[in-house]
C-alpha positions as CSV (number, residue, x, y, z in Angstrom):
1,X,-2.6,2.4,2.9
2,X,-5.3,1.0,0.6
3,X,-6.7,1.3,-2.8
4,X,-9.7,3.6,-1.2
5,X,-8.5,7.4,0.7
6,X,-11.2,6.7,3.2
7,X,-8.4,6.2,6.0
8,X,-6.0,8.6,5.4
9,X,-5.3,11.4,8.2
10,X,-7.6,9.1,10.2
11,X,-7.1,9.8,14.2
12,X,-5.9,7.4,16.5
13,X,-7.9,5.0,17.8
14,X,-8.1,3.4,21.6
15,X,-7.9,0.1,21.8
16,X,-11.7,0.1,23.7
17,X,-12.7,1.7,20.1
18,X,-11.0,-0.5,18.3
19,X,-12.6,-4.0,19.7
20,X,-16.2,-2.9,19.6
21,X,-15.9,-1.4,16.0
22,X,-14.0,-4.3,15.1
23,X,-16.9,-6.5,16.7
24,X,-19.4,-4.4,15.4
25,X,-18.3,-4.4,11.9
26,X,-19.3,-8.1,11.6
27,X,-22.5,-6.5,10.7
28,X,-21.1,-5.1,7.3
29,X,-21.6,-8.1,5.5
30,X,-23.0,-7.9,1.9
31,X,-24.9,-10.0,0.1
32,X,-23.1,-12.7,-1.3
33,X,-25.5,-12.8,-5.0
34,X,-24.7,-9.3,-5.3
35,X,-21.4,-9.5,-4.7
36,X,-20.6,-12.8,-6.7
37,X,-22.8,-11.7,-9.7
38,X,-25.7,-14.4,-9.7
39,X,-28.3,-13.8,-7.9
40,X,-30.4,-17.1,-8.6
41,X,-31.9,-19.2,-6.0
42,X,-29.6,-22.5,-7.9
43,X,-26.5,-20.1,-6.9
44,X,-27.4,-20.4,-3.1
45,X,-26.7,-24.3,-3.3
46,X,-23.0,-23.3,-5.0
47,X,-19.7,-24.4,-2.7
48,X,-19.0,-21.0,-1.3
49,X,-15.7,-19.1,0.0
50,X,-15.7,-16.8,2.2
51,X,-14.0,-13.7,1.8
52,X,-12.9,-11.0,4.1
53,X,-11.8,-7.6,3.0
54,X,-11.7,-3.7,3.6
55,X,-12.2,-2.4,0.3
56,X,-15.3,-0.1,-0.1
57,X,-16.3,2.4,-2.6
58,X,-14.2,2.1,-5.8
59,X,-12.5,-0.1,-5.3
60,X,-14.9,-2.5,-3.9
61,X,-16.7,-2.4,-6.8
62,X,-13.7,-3.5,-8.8
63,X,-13.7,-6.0,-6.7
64,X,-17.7,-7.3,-7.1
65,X,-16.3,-7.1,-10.6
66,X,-13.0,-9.7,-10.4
67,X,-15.3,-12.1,-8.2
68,X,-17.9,-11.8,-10.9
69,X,-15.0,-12.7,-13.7
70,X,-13.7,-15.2,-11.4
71,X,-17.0,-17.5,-11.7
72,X,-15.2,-18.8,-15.5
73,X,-12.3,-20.1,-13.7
74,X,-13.7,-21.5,-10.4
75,X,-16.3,-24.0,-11.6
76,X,-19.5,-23.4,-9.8
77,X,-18.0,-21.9,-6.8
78,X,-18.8,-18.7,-5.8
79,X,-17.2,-16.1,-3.9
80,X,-18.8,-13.9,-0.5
81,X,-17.3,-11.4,0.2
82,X,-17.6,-9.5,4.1
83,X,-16.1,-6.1,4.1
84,X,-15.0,-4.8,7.1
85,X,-14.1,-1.0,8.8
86,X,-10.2,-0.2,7.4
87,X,-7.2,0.0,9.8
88,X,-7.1,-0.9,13.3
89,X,-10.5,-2.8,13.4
90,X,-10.0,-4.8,10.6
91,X,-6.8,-6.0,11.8
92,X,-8.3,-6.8,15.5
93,X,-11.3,-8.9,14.4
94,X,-9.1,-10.5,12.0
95,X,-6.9,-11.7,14.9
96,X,-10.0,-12.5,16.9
97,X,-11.2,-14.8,14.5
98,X,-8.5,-16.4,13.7
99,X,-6.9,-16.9,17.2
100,X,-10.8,-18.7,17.4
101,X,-9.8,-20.7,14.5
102,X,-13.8,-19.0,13.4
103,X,-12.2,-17.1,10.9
104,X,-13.2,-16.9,7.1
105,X,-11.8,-19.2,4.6
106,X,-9.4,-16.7,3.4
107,X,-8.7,-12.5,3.8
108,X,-7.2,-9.3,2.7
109,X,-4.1,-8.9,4.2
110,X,-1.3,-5.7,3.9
111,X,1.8,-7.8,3.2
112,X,3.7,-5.1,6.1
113,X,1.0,-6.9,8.5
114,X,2.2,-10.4,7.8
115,X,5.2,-10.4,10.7
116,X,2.6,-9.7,13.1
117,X,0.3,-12.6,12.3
118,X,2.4,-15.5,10.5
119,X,4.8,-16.2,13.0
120,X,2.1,-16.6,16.2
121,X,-0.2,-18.6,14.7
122,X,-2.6,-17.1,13.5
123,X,-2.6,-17.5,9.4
124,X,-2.0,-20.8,8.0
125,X,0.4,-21.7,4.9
126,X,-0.5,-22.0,1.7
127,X,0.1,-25.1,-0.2
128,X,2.0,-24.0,-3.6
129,X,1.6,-27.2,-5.0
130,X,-2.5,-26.6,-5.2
131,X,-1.9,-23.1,-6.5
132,X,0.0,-24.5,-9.4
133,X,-2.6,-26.9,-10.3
134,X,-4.7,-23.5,-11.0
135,X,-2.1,-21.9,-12.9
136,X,0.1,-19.8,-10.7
137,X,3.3,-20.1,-9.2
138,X,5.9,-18.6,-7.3
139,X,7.5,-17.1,-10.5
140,X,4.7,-15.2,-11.5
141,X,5.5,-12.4,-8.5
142,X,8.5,-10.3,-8.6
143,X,11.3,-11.4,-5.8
144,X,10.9,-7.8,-3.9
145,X,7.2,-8.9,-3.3
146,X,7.5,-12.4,-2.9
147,X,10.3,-12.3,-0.6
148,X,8.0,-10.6,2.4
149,X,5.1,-13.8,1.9
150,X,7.5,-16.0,3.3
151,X,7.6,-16.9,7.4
152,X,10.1,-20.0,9.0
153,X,9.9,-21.2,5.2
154,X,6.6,-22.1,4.3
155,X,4.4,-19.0,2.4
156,X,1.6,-17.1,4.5
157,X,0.6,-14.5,2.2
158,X,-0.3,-14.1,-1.7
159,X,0.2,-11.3,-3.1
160,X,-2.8,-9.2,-4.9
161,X,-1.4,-6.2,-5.9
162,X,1.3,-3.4,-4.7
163,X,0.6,-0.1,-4.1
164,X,3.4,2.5,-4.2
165,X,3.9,5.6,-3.4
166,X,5.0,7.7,-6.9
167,X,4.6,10.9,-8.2
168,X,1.5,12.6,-10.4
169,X,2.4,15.4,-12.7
170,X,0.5,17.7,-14.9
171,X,2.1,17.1,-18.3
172,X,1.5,20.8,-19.3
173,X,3.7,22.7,-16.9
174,X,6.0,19.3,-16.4
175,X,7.3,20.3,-20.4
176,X,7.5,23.7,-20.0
177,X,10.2,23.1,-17.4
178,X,11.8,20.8,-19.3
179,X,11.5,17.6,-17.2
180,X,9.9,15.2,-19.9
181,X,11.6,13.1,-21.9
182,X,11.0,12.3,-25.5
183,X,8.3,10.0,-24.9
184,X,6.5,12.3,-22.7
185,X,7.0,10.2,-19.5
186,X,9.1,12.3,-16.9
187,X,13.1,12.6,-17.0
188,X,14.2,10.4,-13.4
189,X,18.0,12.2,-14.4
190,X,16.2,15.6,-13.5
191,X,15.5,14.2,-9.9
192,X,17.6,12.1,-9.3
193,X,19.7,14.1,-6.2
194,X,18.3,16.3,-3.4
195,X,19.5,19.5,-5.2
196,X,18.1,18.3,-8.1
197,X,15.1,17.5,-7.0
198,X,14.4,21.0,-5.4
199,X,15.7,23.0,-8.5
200,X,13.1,20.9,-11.1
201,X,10.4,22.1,-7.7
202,X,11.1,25.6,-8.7
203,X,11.2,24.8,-12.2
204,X,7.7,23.5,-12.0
205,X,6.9,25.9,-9.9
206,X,7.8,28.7,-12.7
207,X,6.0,27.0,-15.5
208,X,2.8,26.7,-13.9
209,X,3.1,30.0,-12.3
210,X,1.8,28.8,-9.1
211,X,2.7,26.0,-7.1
212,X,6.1,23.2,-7.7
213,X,5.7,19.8,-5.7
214,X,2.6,19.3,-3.1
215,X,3.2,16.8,-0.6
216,X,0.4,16.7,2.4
217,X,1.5,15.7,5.9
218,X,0.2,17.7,8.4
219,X,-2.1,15.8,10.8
220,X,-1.8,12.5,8.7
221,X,-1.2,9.4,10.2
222,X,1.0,7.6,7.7
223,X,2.7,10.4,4.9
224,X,6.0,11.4,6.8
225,X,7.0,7.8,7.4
226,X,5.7,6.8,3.6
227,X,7.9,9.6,2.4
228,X,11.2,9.5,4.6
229,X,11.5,5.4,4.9
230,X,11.3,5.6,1.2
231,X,14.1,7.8,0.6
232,X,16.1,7.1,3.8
233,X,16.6,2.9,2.2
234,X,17.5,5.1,-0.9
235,X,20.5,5.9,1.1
236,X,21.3,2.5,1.5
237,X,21.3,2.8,5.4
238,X,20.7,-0.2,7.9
239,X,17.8,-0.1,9.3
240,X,17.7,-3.1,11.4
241,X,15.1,-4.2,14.0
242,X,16.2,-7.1,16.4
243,X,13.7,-7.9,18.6
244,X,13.6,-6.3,22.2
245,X,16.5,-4.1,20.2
246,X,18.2,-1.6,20.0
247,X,17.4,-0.5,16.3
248,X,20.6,-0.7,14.3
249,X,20.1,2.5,11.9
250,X,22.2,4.9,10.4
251,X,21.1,8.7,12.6
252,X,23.3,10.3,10.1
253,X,21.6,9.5,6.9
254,X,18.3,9.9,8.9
255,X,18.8,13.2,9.3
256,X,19.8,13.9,6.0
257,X,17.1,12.6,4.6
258,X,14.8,14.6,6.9
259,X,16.5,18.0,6.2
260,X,15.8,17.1,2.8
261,X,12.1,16.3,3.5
262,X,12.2,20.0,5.6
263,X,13.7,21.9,2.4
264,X,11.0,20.0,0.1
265,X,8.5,22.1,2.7
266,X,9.8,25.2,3.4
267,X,7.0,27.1,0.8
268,X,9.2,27.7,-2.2
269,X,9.3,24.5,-3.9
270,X,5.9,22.4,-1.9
271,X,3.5,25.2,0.0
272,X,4.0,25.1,4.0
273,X,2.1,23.0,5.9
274,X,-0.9,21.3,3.7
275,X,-2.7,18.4,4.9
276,X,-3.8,15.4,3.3
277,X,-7.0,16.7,1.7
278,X,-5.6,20.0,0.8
279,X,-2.8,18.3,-1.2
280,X,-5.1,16.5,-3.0
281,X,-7.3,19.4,-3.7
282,X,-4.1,21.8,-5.0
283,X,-3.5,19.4,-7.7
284,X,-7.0,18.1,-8.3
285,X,-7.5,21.6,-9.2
286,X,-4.0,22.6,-10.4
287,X,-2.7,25.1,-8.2
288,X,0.2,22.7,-8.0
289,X,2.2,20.9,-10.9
290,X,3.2,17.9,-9.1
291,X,2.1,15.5,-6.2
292,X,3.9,13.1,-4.2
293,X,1.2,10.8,-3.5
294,X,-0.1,6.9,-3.4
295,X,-1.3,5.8,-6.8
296,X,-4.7,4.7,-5.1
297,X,-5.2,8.4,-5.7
298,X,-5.3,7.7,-9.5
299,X,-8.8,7.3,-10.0
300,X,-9.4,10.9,-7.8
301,X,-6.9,13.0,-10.0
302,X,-8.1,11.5,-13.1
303,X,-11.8,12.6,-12.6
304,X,-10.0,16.0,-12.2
305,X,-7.7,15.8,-15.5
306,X,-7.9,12.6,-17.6
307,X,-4.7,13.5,-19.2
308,X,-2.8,13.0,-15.7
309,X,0.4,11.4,-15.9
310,X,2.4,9.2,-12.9
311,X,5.8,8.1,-12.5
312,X,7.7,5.8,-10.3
313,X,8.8,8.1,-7.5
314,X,13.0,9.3,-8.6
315,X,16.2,7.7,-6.7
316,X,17.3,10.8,-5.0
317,X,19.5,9.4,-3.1
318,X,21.3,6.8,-5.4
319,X,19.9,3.6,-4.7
320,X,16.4,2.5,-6.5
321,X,13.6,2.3,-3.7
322,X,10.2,2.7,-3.6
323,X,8.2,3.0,-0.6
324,X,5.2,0.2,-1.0
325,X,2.9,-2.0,0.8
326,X,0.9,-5.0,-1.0
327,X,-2.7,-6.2,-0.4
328,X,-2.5,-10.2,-0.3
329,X,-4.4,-12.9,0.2
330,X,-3.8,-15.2,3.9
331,X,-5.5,-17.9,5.2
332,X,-6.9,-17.6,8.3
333,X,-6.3,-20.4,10.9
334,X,-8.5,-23.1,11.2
335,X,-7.7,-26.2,13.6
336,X,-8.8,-28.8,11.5
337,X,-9.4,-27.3,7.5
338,X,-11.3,-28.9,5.3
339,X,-9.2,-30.5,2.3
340,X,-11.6,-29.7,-0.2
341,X,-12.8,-26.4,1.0
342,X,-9.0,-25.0,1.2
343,X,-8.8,-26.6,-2.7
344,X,-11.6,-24.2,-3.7
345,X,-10.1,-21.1,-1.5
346,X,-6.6,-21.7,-3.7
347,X,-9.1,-22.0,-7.1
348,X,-10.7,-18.7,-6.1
349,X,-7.8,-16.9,-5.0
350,X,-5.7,-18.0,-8.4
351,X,-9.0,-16.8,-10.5
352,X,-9.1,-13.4,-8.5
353,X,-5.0,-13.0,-9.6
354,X,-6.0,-13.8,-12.8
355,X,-8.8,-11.0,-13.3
356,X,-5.9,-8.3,-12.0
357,X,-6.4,-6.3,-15.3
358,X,-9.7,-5.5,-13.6
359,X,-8.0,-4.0,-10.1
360,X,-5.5,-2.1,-12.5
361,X,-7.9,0.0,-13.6
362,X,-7.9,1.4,-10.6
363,X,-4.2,2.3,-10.6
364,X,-2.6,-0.6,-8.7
365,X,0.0,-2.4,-10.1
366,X,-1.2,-6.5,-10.1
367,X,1.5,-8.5,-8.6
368,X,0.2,-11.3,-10.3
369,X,3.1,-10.5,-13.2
370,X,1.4,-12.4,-16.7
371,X,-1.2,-9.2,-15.9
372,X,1.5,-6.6,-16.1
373,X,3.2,-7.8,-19.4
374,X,0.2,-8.1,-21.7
375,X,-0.3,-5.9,-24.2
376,X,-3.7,-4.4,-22.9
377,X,-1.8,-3.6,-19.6
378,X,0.8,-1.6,-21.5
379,X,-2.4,0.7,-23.2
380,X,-2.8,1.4,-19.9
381,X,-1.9,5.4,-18.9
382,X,-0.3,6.4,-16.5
383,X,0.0,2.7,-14.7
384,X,2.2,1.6,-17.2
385,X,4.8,3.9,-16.3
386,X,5.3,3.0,-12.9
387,X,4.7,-0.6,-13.1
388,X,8.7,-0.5,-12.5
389,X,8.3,0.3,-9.2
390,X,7.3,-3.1,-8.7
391,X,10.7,-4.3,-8.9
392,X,12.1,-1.8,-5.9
393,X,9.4,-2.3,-3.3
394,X,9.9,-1.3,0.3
395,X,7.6,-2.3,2.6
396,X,7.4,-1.6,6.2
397,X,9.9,-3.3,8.7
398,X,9.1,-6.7,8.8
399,X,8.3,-6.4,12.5
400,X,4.6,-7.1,14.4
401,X,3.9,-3.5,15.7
402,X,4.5,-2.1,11.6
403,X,2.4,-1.8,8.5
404,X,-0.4,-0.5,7.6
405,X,-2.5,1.8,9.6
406,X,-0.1,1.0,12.8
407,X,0.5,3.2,15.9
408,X,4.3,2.7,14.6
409,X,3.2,4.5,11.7
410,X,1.6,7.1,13.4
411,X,4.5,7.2,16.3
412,X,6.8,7.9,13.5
413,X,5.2,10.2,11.2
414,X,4.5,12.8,14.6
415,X,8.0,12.9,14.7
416,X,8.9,14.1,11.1
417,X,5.6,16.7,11.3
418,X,8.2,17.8,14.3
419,X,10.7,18.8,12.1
420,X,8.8,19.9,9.1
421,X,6.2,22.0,10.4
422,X,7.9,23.1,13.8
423,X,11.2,23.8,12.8
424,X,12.6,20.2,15.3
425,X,16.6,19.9,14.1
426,X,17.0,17.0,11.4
427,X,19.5,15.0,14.1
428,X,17.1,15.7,16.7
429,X,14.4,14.2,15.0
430,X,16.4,11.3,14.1
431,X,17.4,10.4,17.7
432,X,13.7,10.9,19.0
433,X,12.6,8.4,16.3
434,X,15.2,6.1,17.4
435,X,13.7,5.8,20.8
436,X,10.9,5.8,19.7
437,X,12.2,2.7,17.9
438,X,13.6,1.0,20.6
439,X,10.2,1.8,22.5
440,X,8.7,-0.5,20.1
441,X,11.6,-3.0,20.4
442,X,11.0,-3.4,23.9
443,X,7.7,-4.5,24.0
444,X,6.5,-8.1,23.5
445,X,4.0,-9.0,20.4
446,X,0.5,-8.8,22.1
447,X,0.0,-11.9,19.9
């Protein structure tokens, strides 16, 4: 899950596939003067740090742009940045290089990829102490993000942004059914129980005279889990992971969380069996009234309808929790670092936090929290109103075979498809993702 949709319903890759585009993707490197915004032959002499990452299109852009803004706070050091393929081959080369201790000087990371990296070895702790020297400190995150950088006490991860998955409305057929508030932003009380949830569906599917609530699963790799992990820590279940297991979970509130998910889809409240791209497209061109989606979609609804609105996705299920996973910065291991080289990769990495108004353009929230409560980030629509999501974050099982474009993910999300699309009995599918679980469980970290 990252700020660009390149990845999404992406299919499986082998693990032959993975290493040569992993190796092969070395050669995606771009020019470090475009990239750091000075192209002069004096800048070739500046102290450099190296910067690995998967963000392309947009969003890489944004990010030419926050290295660019960076330059005021980092003193004549520059910033090159590598981008490599998303998902599986990002993650391999990254372990590659850094079991090698070749790695770059620092990297994008998904926070729910840290378990499998910080605890074998192969990331390196960041000194606090330099990163307050620049400005930033560990009270400038919220706890539900900063509590997943942390590994056998020391701090392997900074976190960039989060990225949650929320809801997009049309504002138009959202009033008509009455599901606003006075401020325009949308009423949570309307949603906030399963019932509920499904009669404001029909609701908005009346007012627009079309479609209620799309949500796109079918042949994705990711969606299902996004959607039912959110909700199912709604219920306040265990969902405990002890390595080589079993998985300590609650099967009952599983499965009533997925017959939910299988109501939400049965084609009177979200239309039957949509895909990623087709969900996208009905409200993109509003034949729905309502998405759930990742706000990394922002910038692709907007282009549709500037006047798109987002909120933090509803507690249906009584507890406040909101599915989530967090680009951050780690440091890949080196045997013997260079004191004054990891200095400038903590300088560069508090400028980059620093220049988060930038990323929030794009419609993820900066974790980097003076960002979020400046004025100029409140003008900004919708992302204000789901910055509060940042405070309810649930990321992945802090576990090495989760996160981010993960077979678990994928294991997991084949399942639910089960039971939304081919009619698979909600405890059913609860017990197959259990041992599907403990399948997981039983393996060692390849790492």
């Amino acid at each position: 899950m990252t700020g660009t949709p390149v990845p999404v319903g992406r299919p499986g890759l082998t693990r032959r596939r993975a290493l040569t585009a992993a190796l092969a993707s070395g050669a995606a490197v771009l020019g470090g003067s475009a990239l750091s915004g000075c192209g002069s032959a004096a800048a070739a002499d500046e102290p450099t740090v190296h910067l690995w990452d998967l963000f392309s299109g947009a969003d890489g852009a944004l990010l030419n742009d926050m290295t660019r803004a960076a330059r005021t706070d980092t003193r004549g050091t520059r910033i090159e940045r590598t981008v490599l393929e998303w998902g599986t081959p990002y993650y391999t080369k990254l372990a590659m290089a850094s079991a090698g201790g070749r790695g770059p000087d620092m990297a994008v990371a998904h926070m729910s990829r840290l378990a499998g990296y910080a605890p074998t070895g192969l990331l390196d702790p960041w000194d606090l102490d330099v990163l307050a020297d620049y400005g930033v400190t560990r009270d400038d995150f919220a706890d539900a993000v900063w509590s997943r950088t942390q590994s056998e006490g020391a701090t392997y991860a900074i976190p960039l942004d989060t990225h949650p998955f929320i809801v997009f409305f049309h504002p138009e057929p959202a009033a008509a059914a009455g599901l606003l508030a006075k401020d325009g932003t949308l009423d949570a009380e309307a949603f906030s129980s399963p019932d509920r949830f499904l009669a404001a569906g029909r609701e908005l599917a009346r007012a627009s005279g079309k479609q209620g609530i799309a949500f796109g699963y079918v042949t994705d790799t990711a969606q299902g889990w996004r959607l039912f992990y959110g909700l199912y820590r709604q219920t306040g279940g265990a969902f405990r992971l002890p390595e080589g297991g079993p998985a300590e979970v609650d099967e009952d509130r599983m499965a009533e969380v997925i017959a939910f998910m299988a109501r939400l889809v049965d084609g009177r409240v979200n239309p039957r069996g949509l895909d990623y791209a087709a969900a996208i497209a009905a409200f993109a061109n509003r034949q729905t009234a309502m998405i759930l989606s990742g706000e990394w979609e922002l910038g692709t609804f907007r282009a549709a309808d500037k006047n798109v609105r987002a909120a933090s996705f509803p507690t249906v299920f009584g507890t406040p929790a909101v599915y989530t996973d967090a680009h951050s910065f780690v440091l890949p291991h080196r045997p013997r670092p260079d004191a004054a080289q990891r200095r400038r990769t903590h300088q560069a990495t508090a400028a980059l936090l620093k220049a988060g108004q930038i990323w929030a353009t794009a419609g993820h929230i900066p974790a980097y929290r003076p960002v979020t409560r400046t004025k100029e980030y409140a003008r900004l629509r919708p992302q204000a109103h789901y910055v509060q999501a940042q405070s309810h974050v649930v990321l992945d099982p802090a576990v090495w075979f989760a996160g981010a474009g993960s077979d678990f993910q994928n294991a997991m999300s084949q399942v639910l498809q089960q039971a939304l699309l081919d009619g698979l009995s909600p405890d059913r599918a609860a017990r197959a993702m259990v041992r599907r679980l403990n399948t997981f469980l039983s393996k060692p970290s390849p790492a």
